[in-house]
N, C-alpha and C positions, 0 to 999 in steps of 0.2 A: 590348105588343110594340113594339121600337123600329121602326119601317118606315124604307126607307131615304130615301124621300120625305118631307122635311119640310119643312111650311110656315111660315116665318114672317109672325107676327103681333104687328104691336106699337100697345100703345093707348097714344096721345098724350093728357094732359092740357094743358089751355088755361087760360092763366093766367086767375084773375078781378080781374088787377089794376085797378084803375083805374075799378072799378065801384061807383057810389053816389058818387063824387067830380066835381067840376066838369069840364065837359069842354074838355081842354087844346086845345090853337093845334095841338101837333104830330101828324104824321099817325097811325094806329096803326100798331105792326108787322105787317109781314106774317104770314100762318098760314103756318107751317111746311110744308113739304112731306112729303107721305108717305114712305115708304120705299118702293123697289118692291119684292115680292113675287115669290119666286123658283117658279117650277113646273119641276120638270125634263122634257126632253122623249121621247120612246117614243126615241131615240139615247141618251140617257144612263143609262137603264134595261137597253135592250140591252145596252149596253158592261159595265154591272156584269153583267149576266146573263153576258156571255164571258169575263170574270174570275171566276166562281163556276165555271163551266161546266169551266175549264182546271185550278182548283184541286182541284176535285172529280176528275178526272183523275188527279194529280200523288197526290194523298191516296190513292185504291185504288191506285193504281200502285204505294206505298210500303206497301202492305198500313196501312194509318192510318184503321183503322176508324171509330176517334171521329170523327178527323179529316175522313172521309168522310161520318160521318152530318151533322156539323156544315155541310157546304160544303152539301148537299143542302138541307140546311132553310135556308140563306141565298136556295139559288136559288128554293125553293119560297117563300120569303118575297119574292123579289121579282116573280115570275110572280103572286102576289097583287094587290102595290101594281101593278102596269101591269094587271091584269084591275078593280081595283077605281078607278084614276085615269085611266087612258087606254084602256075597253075599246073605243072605236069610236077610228082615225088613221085620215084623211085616206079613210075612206069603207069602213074593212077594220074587221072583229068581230073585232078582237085578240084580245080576252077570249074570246070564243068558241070562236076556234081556239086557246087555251091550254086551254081543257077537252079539248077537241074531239080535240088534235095530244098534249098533253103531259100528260096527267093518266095515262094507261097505262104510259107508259115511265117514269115515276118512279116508280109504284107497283112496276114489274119494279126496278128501281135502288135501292129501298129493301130489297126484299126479299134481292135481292144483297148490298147491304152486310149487312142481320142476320146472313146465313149466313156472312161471311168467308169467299167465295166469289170468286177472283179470274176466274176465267173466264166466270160467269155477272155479275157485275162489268161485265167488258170487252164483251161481248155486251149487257148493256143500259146501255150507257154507250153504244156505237153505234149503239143504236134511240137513244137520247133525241137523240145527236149528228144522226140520221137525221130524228127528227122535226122540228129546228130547223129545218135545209132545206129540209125541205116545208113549212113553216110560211111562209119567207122566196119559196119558189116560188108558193105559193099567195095570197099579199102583193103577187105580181110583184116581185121584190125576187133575182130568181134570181143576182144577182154578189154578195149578200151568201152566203157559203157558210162553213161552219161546220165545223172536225176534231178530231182530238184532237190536242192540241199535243205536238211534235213533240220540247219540253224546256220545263224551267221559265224563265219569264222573271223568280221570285219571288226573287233569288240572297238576299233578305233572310228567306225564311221558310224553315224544314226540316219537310220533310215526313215525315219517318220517325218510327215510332211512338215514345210516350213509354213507358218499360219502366218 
């Protein structure tokens, strides 16, 4: 599974020039410097989570079932990587309250989409949109607030099903 958190990792070889030879007047070169290594942080996970979040929206909205199951297992894929890389921020059970807040409303939202069911759909599309909230309230985090958007901001993707 490709996660959307990826770490790079790069192993440096060191030259063995100059070894078993006389030793020269000039200084040695320096070692190379690392590269830094990038982690991303519980905002940047968020943000993709509100772009899954909106798509997934825009996809039932356009009755785009595939389309719909597809956005869902993205966001269920990165409700993973922040439960499994960042379950404890700055003193909150992230991880926990994603079991805890989000593991119900997507099982109603999964159910929804098998049945191409636009209303039972929208109804747990607004518990899951419900649950973020509380999640963000519970976080102390109450001005991050979460809807269903209002239009596509995607002018590049079409959301209507494929015939």
């Amino acid at each position: 599974m490709q996660r959307f958190a990826v770490l790079l990792t790069f192993a440096l070889a060191l030259s063995s020039a100059g070894q078993g030879h006389a030793q020269s007047s000039s200084p040695a070169p320096a070692a190379p410097e690392l590269p830094k290594s990038y982690f991303p942080g519980l905002g940047e996970f968020m943000g993709r989570i509100e772009v899954d979040h909106a798509k997934l929206w825009l996809a039932g909205e356009a009755r785009n079932w595939d389309l719909a199951t597809y956005q869902l297992g993205e966001l269920k894929e990165v409700f993973a990587d922040v439960q499994d890389l960042l379950p404890r921020y700055q003193n909150i059970p992230v991880g926990e309250m994603i079991d805890a807040i989000m593991t119900g409303t997507i099982t109603d939202l999964e159910g929804s989409i098998a049945t191409h069911d636009f209303s039972k759909f929208s109804t747990s599309f607004d518990k899951l949109t419900e649950a973020c909230n509380s999640c963000h309230q519970a976080a102390n985090r109450p001005y991050i607030a979460i809807r269903r958007p209002a239009q596509s901001n995607f002018s590049n993707q079409d959301f209507s099903p494929r015939k």
